[in-house]
Each structure stands twice: as C-alpha cells, then as structure tokens.
C-alpha positions as CSV (number, residue, x, y, z in Angstrom):
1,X,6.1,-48.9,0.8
2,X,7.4,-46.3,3.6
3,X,8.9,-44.5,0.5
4,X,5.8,-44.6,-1.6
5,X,3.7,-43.1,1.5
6,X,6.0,-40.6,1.9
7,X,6.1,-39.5,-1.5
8,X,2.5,-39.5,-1.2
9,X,1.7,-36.8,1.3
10,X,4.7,-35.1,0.0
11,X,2.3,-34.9,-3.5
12,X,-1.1,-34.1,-1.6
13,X,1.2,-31.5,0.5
14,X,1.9,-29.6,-2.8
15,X,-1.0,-29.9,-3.9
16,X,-2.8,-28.5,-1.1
17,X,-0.4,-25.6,-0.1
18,X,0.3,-24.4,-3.9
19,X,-2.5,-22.5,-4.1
20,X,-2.0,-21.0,-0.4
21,X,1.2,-19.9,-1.4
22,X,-0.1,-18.2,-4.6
23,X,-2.7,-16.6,-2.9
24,X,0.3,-15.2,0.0
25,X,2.0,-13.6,-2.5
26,X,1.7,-12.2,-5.9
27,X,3.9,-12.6,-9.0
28,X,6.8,-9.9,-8.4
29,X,6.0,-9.2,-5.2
30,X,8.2,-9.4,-1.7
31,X,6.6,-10.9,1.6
32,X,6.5,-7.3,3.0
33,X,4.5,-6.1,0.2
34,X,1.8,-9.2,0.3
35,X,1.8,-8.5,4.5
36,X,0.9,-4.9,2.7
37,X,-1.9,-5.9,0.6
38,X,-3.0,-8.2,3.3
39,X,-3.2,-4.9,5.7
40,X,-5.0,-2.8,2.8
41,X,-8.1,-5.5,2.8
42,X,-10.0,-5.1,6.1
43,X,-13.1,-7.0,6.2
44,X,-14.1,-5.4,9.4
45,X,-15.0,-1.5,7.5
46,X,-16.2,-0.8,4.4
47,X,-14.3,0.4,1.9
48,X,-13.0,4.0,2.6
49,X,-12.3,5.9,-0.6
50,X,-8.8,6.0,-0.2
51,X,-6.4,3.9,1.9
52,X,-2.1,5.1,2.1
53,X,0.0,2.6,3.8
54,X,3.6,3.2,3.5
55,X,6.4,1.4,4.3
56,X,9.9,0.0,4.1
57,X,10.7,-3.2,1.9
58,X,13.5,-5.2,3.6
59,X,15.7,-3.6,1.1
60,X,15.4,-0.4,2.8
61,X,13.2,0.5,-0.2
62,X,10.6,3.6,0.8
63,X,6.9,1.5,-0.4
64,X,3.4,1.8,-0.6
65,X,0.5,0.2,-0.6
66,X,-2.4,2.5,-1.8
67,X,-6.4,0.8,-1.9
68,X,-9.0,2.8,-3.6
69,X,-12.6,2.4,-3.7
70,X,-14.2,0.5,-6.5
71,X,-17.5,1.7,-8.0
72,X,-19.1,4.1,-10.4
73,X,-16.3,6.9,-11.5
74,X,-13.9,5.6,-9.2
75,X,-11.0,7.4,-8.5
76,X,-7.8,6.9,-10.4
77,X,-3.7,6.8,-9.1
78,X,-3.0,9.5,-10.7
79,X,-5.1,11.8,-8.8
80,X,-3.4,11.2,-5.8
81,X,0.3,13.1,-5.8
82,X,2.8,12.2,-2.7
83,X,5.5,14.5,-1.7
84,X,8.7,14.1,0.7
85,X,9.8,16.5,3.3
86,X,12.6,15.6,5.6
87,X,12.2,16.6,9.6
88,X,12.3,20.4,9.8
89,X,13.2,21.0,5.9
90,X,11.3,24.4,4.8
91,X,12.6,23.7,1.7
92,X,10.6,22.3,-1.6
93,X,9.5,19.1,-0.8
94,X,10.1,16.3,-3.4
95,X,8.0,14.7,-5.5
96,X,7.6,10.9,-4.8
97,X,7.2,9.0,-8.3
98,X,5.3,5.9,-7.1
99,X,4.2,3.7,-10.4
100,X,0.8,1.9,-10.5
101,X,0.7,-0.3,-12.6
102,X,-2.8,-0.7,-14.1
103,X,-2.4,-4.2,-15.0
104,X,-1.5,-5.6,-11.9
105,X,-4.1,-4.5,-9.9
106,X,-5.8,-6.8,-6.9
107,X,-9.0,-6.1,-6.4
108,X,-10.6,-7.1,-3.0
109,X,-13.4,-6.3,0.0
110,X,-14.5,-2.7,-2.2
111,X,-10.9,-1.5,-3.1
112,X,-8.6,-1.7,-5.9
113,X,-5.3,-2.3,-4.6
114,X,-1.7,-1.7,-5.7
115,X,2.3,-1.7,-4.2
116,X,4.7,0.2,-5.1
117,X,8.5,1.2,-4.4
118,X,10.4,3.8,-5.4
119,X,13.5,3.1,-7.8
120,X,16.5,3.7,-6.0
121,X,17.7,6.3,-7.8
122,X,14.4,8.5,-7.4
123,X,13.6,10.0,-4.0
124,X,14.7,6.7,-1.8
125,X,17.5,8.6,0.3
126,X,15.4,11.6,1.1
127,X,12.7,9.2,2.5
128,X,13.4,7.7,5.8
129,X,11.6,7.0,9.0
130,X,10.4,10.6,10.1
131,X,9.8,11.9,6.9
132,X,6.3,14.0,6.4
133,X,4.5,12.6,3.4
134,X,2.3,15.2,1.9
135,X,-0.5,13.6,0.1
136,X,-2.7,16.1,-2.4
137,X,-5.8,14.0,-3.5
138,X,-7.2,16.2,-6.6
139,X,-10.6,15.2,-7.8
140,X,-12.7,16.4,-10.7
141,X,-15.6,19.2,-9.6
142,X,-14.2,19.1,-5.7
143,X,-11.2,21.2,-4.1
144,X,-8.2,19.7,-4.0
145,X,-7.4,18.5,-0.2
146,X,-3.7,17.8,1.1
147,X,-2.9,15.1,4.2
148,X,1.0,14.3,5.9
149,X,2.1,11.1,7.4
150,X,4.7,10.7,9.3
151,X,7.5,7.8,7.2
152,X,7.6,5.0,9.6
153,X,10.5,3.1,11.2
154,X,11.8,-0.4,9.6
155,X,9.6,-2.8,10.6
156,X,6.5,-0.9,10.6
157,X,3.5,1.0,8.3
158,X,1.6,4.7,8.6
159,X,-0.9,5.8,6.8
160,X,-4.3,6.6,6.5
161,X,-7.7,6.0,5.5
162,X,-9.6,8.9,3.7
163,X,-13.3,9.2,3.8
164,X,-15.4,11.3,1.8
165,X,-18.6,13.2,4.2
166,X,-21.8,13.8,3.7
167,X,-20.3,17.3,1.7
168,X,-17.6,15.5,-0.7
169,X,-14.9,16.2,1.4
170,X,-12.5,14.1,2.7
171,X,-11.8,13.1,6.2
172,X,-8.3,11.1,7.6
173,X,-7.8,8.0,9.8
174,X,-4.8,7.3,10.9
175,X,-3.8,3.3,10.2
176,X,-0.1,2.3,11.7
177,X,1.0,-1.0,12.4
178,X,3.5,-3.6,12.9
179,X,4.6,-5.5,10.1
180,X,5.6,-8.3,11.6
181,X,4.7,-12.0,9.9
C-alpha cells in the first residue's frame, strides 16, 4: 500500500505541475528566454507601444525579447530595425538580423510578444556587454525616430519601453534588470 500511495501523489503531482511547467516555458524556448517573456508582461502599466529587452542566453547568445502593442493597425516587427555598435566604433554600425517568427507569437496583458537570438554566425561576436543598440522604429505617415541601449552584462537585461504622446511621437523608458530565477 505505501507503494500505491506513493505512486499516487507522484500521479496527482504530474498532473498538477504539467500544466505549470507548460505555461513556464514555451515549445523551443530556453529558461532565460521564458524569465524574458515573463519580464515583457507587466501587469502593473498598460501596454506601451513598444517594449526592447535584450539579453544574453546562457549560451552567450546576444537575445531579445521585443512586446508590441496589440490593437487596431498595430505595429509590425519589421518596422523596428536594430543596429550594433561596439564602444567608441565610428564606424558603420551592423545590422542585427533578429527573426520573428509570426507563428509563434504569445500574446499577453495588451502586447504581442516574441524572443529572438541571433545565429551565431550573424552579428553575435560584435555584440557584447557594452554594445550601443541603435533602434530605428519607422512607422507609416510618422518620422522615423531612432533610440540606443546599452548591451547588458551576462546575467542581466536593458531595454526600453516606447510610448507614443499626445503628437504620435515616441517617448523612451528605460527597463534593466536582473535575470536572475
């Protein structure tokens, strides 16, 4: 019987906790990148138009997590171009080639949500903590607008939270944080 009641809770226990772990982490994704999406959702604003959070998968990969606002003509990925520039380079920056995947999209609290790394051959080693990330936002009928934030260290995420004003343009928040579990 002492095996039977074990068995038992070791059932309900599954049972239970599946759906918690589904709900952690999506299909594909790594813990940092759920801890991402996680950060992305904040219950406590509403929904900004845009929200950039990048950071570094335990693989040393250079990620992001990038929320935009649902609703009427809502913006797409596309609009939104990121650009690398190492500390002190005046040279060209380099473009960062982020893929979005349109079908596998979480949608939560007012934003569609998304993470993304780069492939390891494509811009990974000229992103690193300190890196300026230039991020151009171009938007039918309204001037294109251009933000930088600052690559953070391992173990971390920067970004920022773009709100449109009572004119159309957009405004920036700055969003860091710890990534820790």
């Amino acid at each position: 019987m002492v095996g039977s009641k074990h068995l038992a809770l070791l059932l309900l226990t599954l049972l239970v906790g599946w759906p918690t772990l589904l709900l952690a982490q999506a299909p594909g994704s790594s813990p940092v990148s759920s801890r991402i999406l996680q950060r992305l959702r904040d219950p406590s604003l509403n929904a900004p138009e845009v929200r950039v959070l990048f950071f570094e998968e335990e693989t040393g990969e250079a990620c992001i997590g990038l929320g935009i606002k649902e609703g009427p003509n809502p913006m797409r990925p596309g609009f939104i171009v990121f650009q690398a520039r190492q500390d002190g380079d005046k040279g060209k920056p380099i473009r960062l080639k982020f893929e979005f995947d349109k079908d596998r999209v979480e949608t939560e609290e007012g934003l569609r949500m998304w993470t993304s790394c780069l492939p390891e051959d494509e811009g990974t080693s000229e992103v690193g903590p300190g890196s300026e990330i230039q991020i151009t936002v171009r938007r039918p009928r309204r001037d294109t607008q251009t933000f930088v934030v600052v690559f953070p260290a391992p173990g971390m995420a920067n970004g920022i939270d773009l709100w449109q004003d009572h004119e159309g343009r957009l405004k920036s928040y700055d969003r860091s944080s710890s990534l820790g579990g």
